[in-house]
C-alpha positions as CSV (number, residue, x, y, z in Angstrom):
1,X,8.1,-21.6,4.4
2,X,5.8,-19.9,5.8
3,X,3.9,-16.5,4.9
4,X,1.8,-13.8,6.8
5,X,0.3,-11.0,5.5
6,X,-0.7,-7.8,7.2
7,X,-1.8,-4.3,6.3
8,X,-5.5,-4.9,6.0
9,X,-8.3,-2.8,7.2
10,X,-11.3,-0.5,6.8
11,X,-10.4,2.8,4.6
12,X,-13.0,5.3,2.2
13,X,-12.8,5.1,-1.3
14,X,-10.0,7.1,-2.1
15,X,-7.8,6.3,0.3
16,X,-4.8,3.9,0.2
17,X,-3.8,1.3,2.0
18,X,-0.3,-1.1,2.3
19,X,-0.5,-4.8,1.9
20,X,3.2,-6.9,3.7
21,X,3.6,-10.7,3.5
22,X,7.0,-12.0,4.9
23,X,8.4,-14.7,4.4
24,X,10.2,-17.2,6.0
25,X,12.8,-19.5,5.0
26,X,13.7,-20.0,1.3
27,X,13.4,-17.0,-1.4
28,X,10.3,-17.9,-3.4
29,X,11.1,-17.6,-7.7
30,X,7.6,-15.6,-7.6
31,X,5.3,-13.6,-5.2
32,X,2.2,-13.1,-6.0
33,X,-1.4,-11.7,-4.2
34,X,-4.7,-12.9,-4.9
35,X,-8.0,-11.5,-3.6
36,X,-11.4,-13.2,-3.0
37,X,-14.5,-11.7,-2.7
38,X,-17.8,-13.2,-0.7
39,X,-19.3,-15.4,-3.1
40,X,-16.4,-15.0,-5.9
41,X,-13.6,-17.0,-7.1
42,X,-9.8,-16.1,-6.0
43,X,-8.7,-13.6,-7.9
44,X,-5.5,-12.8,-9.3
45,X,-4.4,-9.0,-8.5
46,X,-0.6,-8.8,-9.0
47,X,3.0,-10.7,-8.9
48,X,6.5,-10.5,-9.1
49,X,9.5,-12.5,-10.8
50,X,12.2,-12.3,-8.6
51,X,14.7,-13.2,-11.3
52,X,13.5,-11.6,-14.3
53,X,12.4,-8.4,-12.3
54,X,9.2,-8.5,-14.0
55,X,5.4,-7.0,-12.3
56,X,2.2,-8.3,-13.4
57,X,-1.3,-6.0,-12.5
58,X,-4.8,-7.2,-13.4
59,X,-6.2,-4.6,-15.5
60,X,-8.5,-4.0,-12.6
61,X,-5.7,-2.3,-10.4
62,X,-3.2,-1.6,-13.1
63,X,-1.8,2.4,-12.0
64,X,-4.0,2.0,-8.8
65,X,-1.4,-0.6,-7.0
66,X,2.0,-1.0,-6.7
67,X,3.7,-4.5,-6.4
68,X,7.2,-4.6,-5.1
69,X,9.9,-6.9,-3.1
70,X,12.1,-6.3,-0.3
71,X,14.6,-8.9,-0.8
72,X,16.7,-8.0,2.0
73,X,13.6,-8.8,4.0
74,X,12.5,-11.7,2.0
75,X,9.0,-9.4,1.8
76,X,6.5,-8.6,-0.6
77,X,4.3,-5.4,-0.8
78,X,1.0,-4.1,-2.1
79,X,1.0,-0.4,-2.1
80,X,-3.1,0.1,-3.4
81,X,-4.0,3.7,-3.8
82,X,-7.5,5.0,-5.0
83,X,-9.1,2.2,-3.4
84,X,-12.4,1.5,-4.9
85,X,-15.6,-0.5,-2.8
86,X,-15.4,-3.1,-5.7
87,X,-11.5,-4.1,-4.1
88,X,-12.8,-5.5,-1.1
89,X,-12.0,-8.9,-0.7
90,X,-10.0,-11.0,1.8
91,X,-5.6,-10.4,0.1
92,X,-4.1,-13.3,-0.1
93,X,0.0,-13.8,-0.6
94,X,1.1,-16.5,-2.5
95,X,4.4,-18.4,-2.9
96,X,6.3,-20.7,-6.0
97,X,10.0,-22.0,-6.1
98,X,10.0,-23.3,-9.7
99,X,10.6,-20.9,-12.7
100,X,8.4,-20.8,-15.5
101,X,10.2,-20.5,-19.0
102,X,9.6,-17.2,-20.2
103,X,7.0,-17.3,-22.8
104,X,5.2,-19.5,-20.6
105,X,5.0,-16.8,-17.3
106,X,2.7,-14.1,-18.2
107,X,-0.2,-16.6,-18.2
108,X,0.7,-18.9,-15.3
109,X,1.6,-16.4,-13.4
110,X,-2.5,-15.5,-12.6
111,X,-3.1,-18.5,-11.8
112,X,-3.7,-19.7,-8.5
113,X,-3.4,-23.8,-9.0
114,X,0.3,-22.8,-9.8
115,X,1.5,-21.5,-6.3
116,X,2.4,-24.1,-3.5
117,X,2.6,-21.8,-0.5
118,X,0.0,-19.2,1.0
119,X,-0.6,-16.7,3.5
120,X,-3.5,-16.7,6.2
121,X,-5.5,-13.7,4.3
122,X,-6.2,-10.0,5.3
123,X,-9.2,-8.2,5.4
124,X,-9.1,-5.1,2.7
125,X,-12.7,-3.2,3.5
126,X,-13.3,0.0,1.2
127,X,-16.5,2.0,2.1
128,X,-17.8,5.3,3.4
């Protein structure tokens, strides 16, 4: 399977920007992005559980971005609104088949080590 992501880009703080990654092939159990900064470690931001219809923010962007699916298109989206300079970083979509049980998903869901497929990266820039 394979996933690209698009959206990225140079925008004030303020402003709002739309993160895509499609994928193709099979339907991933979760969809998640990530972000890295220069010099930082990869970053959980936010994820979905296709089945259980569940959204996870950092506290970081929690009612600043907006996770959803389009599962007609097999595509995941990252509405982020009030962008702040501390939110740039390279996005990064992420991918995982198995399911978690459910007392077990709110933690492994953030974690990176725990996805098998990801995206190529976009560039999110926020300054003035």
């Amino acid at each position: 399977v394979q996933l690209q992501a698009s959206g990225g880009g140079l925008v004030q703080p303020g402003g709002s920007l739309r993160l895509s990654c499609a994928a193709s092939g099979s339907i991933f159990s979760y969809m998640a992005w990530f972000r890295q900064a220069p010099g930082k470690e990869r970053e959980f931001v936010a994820a979905n559980s296709r089945y259980r219809g569940m959204t996870y923010y950092a506290d970081s962007v929690k009612g600043r971005f907006t996770i959803s699916r389009d599962n007609a298109k097999n595509t995941l989206i990252l509405q982020m609104n009030s962008l702040k300079p501390e939110d740039t970083a390279v996005y990064y979509c992420a991918g995982r088949y198995n399911r978690w049980v459910l007392s077990a998903e709110a933690e492994r869901i953030r974690r990176p080590t725990d996805y098998t497929d990801w995206g190529q990266g976009t560039q999110v820039t926020v300054s003035s």
